[in-house]
C-alpha positions as CSV (number, residue, x, y, z in Angstrom):
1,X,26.8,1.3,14.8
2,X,23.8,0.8,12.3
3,X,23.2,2.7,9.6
4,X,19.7,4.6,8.9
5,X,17.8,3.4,6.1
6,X,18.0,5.7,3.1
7,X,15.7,5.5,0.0
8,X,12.8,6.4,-2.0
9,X,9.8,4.1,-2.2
10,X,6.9,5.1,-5.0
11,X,4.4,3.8,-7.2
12,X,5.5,2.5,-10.4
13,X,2.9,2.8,-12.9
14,X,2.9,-0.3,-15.2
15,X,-0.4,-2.3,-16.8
16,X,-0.9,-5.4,-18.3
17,X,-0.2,-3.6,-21.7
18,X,3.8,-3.4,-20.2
19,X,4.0,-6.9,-19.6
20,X,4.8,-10.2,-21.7
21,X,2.1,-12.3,-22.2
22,X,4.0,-15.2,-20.6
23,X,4.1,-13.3,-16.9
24,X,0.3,-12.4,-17.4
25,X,-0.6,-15.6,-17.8
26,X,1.9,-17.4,-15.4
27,X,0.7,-19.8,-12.8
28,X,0.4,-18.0,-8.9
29,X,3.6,-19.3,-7.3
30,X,7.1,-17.7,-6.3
31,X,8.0,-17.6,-10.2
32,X,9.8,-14.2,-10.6
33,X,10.3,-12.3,-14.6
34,X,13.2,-10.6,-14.8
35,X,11.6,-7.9,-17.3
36,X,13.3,-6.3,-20.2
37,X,14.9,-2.8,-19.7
38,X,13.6,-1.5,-22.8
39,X,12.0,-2.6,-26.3
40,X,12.9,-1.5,-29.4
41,X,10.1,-2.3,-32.3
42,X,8.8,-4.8,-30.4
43,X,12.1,-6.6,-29.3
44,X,12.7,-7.1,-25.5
45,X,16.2,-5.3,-25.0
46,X,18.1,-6.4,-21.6
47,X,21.8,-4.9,-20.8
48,X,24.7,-7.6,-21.5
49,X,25.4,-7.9,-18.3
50,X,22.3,-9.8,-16.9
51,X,22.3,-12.5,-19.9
52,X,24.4,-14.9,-17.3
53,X,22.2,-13.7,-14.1
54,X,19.2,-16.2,-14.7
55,X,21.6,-19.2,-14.9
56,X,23.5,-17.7,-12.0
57,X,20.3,-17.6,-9.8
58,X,18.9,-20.4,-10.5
59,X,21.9,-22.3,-9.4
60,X,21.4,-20.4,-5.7
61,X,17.7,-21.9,-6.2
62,X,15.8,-19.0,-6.9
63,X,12.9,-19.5,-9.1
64,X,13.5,-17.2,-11.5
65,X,13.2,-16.8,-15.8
66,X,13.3,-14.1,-18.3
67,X,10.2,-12.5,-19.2
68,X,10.5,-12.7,-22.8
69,X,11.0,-15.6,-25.0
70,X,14.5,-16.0,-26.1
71,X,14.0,-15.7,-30.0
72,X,12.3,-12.0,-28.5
73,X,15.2,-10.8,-27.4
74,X,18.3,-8.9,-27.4
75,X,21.4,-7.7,-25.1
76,X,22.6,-4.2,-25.4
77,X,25.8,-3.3,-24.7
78,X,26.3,-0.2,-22.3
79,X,29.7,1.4,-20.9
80,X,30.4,4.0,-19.2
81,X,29.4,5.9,-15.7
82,X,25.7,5.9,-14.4
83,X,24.0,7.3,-11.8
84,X,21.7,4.4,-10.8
85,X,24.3,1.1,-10.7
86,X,21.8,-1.1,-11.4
87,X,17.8,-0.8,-12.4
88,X,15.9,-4.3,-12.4
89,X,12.5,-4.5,-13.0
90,X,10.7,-7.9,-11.7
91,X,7.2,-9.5,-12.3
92,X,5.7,-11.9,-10.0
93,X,2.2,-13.7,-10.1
94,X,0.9,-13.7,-6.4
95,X,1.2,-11.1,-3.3
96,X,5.1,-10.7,-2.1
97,X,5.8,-13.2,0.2
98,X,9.2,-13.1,2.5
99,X,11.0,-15.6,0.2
100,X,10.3,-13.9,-2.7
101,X,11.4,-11.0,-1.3
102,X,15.1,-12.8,-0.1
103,X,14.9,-13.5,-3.8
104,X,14.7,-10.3,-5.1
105,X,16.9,-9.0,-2.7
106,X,19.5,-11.9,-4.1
107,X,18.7,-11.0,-7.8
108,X,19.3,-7.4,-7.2
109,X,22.8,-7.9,-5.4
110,X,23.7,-10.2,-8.0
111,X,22.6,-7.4,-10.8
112,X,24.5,-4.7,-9.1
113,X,27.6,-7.1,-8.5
114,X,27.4,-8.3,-12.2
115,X,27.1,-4.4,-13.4
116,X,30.2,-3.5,-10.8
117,X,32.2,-6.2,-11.8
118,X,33.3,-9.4,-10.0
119,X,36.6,-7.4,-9.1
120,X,34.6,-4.9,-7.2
121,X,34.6,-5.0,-3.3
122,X,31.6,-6.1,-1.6
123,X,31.4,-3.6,0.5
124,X,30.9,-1.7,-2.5
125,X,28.3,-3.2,-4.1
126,X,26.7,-3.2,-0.6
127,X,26.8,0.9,-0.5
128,X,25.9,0.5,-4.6
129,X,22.8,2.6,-5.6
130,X,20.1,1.1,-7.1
131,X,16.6,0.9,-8.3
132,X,14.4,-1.9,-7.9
133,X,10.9,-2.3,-10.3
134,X,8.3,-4.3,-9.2
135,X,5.4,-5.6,-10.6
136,X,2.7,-7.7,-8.7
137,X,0.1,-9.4,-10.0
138,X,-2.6,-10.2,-8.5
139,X,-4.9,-12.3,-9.0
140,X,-8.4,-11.8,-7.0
141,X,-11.6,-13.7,-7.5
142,X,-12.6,-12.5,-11.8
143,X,-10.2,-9.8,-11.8
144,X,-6.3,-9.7,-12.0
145,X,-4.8,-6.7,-10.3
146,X,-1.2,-5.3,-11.1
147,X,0.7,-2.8,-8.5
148,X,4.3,-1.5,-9.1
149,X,6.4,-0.4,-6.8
150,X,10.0,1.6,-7.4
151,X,12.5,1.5,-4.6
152,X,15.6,3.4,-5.3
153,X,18.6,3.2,-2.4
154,X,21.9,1.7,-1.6
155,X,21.6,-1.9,-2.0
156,X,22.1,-2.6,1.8
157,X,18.9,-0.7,2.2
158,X,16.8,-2.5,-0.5
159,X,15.3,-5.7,1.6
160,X,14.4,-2.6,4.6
161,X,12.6,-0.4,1.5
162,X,11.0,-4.0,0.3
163,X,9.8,-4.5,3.2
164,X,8.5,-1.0,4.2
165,X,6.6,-1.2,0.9
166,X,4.9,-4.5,1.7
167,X,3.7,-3.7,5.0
168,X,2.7,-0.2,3.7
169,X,-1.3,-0.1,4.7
170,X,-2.4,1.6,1.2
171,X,-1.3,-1.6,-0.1
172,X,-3.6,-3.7,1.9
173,X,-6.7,-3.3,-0.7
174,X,-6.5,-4.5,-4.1
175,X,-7.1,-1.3,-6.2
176,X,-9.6,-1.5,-8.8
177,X,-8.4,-3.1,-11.9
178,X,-9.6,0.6,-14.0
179,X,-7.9,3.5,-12.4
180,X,-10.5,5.1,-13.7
181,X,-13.1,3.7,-11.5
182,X,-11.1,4.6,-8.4
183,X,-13.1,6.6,-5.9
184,X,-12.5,8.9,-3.4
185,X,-11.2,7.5,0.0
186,X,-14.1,5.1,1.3
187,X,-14.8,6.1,4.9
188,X,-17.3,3.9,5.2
189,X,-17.3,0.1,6.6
């Protein structure tokens, strides 16, 4: 018997301004950023338990890097109960394909199972709740576009919610790059 798909899918508001130079300025490819979780006086701060993800991934060949230099960052340490298991936020340089999307739904998994613990069931980390940040960038002609999305769900849900989001037809046009110069609704074709 399947289960329904449960979850939230919104816009994440994030700009160039929220982003590393080095993912700005990344070549268009499947390269994904894991981004930091917070800075603190202009040091990238990532929680402890992602600083062996990157290796981790990249041994299950997905094309992944951290987002921040290593001499601009740190790992926090962070115990106790939380509502969310895991929050990753992701950068990538082109329009979600289906692979990059298997590969975020990989990096998530292994995020949530690193945050559980390796003792942890999987069916566990499977019903885990998370939330998934996602920055694409765009790049379109002169301009370079960036759209977030935040999926929150149980992890089993996440590639379904991914996937939803991708296909969602408000997505289909590139915004324009000022939010300020957005318009009403075009009607007219």
């Amino acid at each position: 018997m399947a289960q329904e798909v449960t979850g939230a899918v919104t816009r994440w508001d994030i700009s160039a301004a929220d982003l590393p130079e080095r993912v700005l300025t990344a070549p268009t490819g499947g390269r994904m950023f894991l981004l930091p979780d917070s800075r603190v006086d202009g040091v990238a701060v990532y929680r402890d338990d992602v600083a062996g993800l990157i290796k981790t991934l990249r041994h299950r060949d997905v094309d992944i890097d951290f987002a921040c230099a290593r001499e601009d960052r740190r790992y926090l340490s962070e115990y106790g109960a939380i509502e969310v298991v895991a929050t990753i936020s992701i950068a990538v340089a082109t329009t979600l394909t289906t692979d990059l999307i298997k590969s975020i739904v990989l990096t998530v998994w292994q995020r949530a199972r690193s945050s559980l613990g390796h003792n942890c069931p999987i069916e566990e980390v499977d019903e885990a709740p998370v939330t998934v940040k996602i920055a694409e960038i765009v790049r379109a002609e002169n301009e370079t576009v960036i759209r977030g999305v935040e999926i929150t769900g149980r992890l089993t849900d996440i590639d379904n919610l991914i996937q939803r989001a991708v296909t969602d037809s408000a997505r289909a046009e590139l915004p324009p790059a000022d939010p300020d110069d957005a318009a009403p609704e075009d009607t007219t074709g």
